[in-house]
N, C-alpha and C positions, 0 to 999 in steps of 0.2 A: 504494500500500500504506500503511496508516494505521499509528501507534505500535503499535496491540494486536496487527495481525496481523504485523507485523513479528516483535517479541518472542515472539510463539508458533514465528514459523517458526525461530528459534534454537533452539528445544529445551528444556526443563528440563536438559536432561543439561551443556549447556554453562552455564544459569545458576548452577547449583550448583558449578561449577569454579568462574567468574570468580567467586562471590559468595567462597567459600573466599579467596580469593587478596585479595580485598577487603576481606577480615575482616582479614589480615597488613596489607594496607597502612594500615588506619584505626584499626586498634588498638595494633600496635606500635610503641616509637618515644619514649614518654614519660615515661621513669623508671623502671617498675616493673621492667622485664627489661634494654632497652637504654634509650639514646637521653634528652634530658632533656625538661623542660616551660618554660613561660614565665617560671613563679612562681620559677624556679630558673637561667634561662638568666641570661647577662650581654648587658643587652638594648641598652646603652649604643652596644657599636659597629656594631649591626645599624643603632642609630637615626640613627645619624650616619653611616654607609656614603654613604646618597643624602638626607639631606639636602641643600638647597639655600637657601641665603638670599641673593638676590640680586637678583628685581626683585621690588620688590612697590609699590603702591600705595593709598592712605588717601584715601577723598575723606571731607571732614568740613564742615561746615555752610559756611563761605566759601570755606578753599582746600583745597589738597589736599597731602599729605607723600609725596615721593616716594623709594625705593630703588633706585639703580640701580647697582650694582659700588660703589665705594667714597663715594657718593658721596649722601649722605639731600639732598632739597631742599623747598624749601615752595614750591607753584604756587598761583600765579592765572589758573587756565585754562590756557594754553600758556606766561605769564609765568613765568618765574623769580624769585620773592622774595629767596632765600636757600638757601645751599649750605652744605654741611660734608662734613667728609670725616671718615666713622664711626672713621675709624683713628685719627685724628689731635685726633678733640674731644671733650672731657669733659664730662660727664654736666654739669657745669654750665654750659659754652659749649650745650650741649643745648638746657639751661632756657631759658636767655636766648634764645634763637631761638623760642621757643615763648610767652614773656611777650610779646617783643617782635609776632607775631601772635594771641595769645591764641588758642592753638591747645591746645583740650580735653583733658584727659588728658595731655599734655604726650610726644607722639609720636615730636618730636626728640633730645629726652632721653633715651627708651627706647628709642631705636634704637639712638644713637652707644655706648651703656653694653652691650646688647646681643648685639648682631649681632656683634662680634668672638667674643664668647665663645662661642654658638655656633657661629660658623664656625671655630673650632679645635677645638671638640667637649669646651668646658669647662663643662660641666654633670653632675649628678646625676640619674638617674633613679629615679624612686619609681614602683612599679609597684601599684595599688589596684583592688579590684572595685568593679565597677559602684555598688554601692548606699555607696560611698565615696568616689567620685571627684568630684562634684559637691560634695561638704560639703570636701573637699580645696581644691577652688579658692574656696571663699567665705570660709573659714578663713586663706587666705595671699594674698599681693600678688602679683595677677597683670599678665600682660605683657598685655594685648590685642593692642597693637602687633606687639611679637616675636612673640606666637603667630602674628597673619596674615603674620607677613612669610614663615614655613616652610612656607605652604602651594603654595608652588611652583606657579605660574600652574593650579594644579586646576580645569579645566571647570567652573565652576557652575551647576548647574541654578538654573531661573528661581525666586525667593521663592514667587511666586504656585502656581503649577504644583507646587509642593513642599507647600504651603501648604493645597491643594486636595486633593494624595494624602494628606496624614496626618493632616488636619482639625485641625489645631493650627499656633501660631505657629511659623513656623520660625527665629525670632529666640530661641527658647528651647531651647538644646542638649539640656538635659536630657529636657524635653518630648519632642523630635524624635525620640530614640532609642526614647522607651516608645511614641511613636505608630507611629512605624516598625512595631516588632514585631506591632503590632494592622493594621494595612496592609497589612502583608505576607499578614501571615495571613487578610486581607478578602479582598483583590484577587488572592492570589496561591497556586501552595504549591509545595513543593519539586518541584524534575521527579524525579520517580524513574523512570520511561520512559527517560528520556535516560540519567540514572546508570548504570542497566542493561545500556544497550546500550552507553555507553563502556566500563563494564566488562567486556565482553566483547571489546570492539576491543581496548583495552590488553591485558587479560590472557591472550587466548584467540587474538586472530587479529592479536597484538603489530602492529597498527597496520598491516594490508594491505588492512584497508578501514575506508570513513569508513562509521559507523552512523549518529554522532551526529546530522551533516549532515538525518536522517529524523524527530530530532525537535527541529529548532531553528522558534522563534518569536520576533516580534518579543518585546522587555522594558524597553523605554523607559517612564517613566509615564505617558503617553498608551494602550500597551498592555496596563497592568496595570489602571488605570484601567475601559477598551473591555470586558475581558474578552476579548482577542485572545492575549495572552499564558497560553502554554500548562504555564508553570511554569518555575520560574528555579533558576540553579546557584548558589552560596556566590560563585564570582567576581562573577555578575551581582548577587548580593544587596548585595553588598561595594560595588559601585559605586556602585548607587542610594542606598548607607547614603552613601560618601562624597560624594557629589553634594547632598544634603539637608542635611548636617551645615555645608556650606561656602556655602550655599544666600543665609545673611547674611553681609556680611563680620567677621570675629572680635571688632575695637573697635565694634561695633553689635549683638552679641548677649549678652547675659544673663550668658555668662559665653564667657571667650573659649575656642574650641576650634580645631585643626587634625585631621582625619581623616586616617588610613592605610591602603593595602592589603598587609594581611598575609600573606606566602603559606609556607606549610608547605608544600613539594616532599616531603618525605619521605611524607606522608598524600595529598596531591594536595587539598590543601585551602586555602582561603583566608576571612578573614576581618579585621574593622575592628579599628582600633587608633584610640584616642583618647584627646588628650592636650593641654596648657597648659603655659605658660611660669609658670611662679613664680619670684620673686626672695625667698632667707631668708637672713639672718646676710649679707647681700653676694655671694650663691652663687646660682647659675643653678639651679634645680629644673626637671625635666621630670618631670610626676606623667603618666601614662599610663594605660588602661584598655584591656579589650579585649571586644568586642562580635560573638557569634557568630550573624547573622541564620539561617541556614543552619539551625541547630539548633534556634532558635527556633519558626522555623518548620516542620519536620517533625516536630518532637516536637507542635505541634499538628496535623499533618493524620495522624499516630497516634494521638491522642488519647492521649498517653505522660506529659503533664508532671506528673501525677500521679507518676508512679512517678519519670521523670528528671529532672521539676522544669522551671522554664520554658523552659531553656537558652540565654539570651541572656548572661549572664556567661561571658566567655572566659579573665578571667585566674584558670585554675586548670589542674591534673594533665593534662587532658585537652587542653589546647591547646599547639603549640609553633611557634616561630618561625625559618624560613630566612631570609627577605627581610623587609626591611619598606621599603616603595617610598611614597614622599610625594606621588606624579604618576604614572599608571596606570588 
């Protein structure tokens, strides 16, 4: 039985229930009756709930800077250089570890000065729309460093392979996000089949049978790419977004970025969060954004953006935040 006739054999009479019920759950929830939005939420301890700064590593032109628990080191290959212990060394013991291998950017410094303050969750959160958030970080002194060190071992999709889907450098955050949106909407579009029919398992037959199961396809970029891929949900969009974004490592892109997956439980929704490390006045900044592919993309296979506008900015009324998960 294919998508179409599956969906017929449900009935109009039950898709206009589930759609009803659908309507509560995507609409309500944001401020105007109940519930808040992002632009308004205290996003601070969402962001730091699951962070993680703990292993990370920097390879850079000779050696490499590594994070492991208490403990940043400079390798040469499997050699040990130099060790410090992030607790215990200052920003200028840093330096000096960094002159002493003329190690770029100066990595060990922005660690040991770093990573304490976030790992106690002493930082400010600045939350900015998309067509702000780029001129935010070229505007202030950012972390490359600390920003890769939060992105918590995140699967990276391959440069090339990324590179290939959105026809542009993946070394350039900003770029990657507006190619994204024209990708998506190339190779792909929202599954509204699947929507439908989990709307109706949730709301209608509260989860006593799997629908969904009748319209999954692969959604990796190889199948979005193939045309195998038969239309993607806000989770899957949300992944490919954070797989692309983390695609170069953060101290070798254009401007450094960490991606998030966001998840709204109350809507049944998910969407990208992205964000940089800034250091101002001596004070840790996390300037944030948030990027809704999901919307982007069905308001074009509606041909809607006209009316609803292109809907890839997320930090506004209409988005709100349960989780925000740094690995997922």
């Amino acid at each position: 039985m294919n998508r179409r006739k599956l969906l017929k054999l449900l009935g109009g009479g039950a898709v206009t229930v589930g759609s009803g019920k659908a309507l509560y759950n995507t609409q309500v929830g944001y401020g105007v009756v109940t519930g808040t939005n992002v632009t308004e939420q205290d996003l601070r301890p969402l962001i730091a709930q699951y962070m993680r700064v703990d292993d990370y590593r920097a390879e850079l032109d000779e050696y490499a800077v590594e994070l492991s628990g208490d403990t940043v080191a400079v390798l040469d290959g499997d050699d040990v250089l130099a060790e410090r212990s992030v607790t215990d060394t200052t920003p200028e013991e840093g330096a000096a570890v960094d002159a002493e291998f003329d190690l770029a950017g100066g990595p060990v410094e922005e660690l040991v000065r770093d990573v304490p303050a976030l790992r106690a969750g002493e930082f400010v959160v600045e939350g900015a729309k998309f067509d702000e958030f780029f001129d935010r970080i070229a505007d202030g002194d950012a972390s490359p460093f600390s920003t890769g060190a939060t992105r918590d071992g995140y699967d990276y999709a391959d440069a090339e392979t990324v590179g290939a889907f959105i026809g542009a450098d993946p070394a350039d955050p900003e770029r990657v996000v507006t190619a994204l949106r024209a990708a998506f909407r190339e190779h792909s579009s929202y599954d509204k089949p699947r929507y439908v029919a989990g709307s109706i398992e949730d709301n209608i037959l509260f989860g006593t049978v799997d629908l969904r199961k009748h319209f999954e396809s692969p959604v990796g970029f190889e199948a979005l790419e193939s045309g195998e891929a038969t239309g993607l949900f806000c989770t899957e969009l949300t992944r490919r977004a954070n797989e692309s974004l983390h695609a170069v490592p953060a101290h070798e892109a254009t401007a450094p970025v960490v991606s998030m997956f966001v998840s709204d439980t109350r809507h049944k929704h998910a969407y990208t969060g992205v964000a940089t490390i800034l250091r101002e006045d001596g004070k840790l900044v996390m300037a944030i954004t948030f990027l809704d592919y999901m919307h982007s993309t069905l308001y074009d296979d509606l041909k809607l953006t006209g009316v609803l506008g292109d809907g890839l900015d997320a930090y506004n009324s209409r988005h709100r935040a349960t989780d925000i998960y740094w690995h997922r």
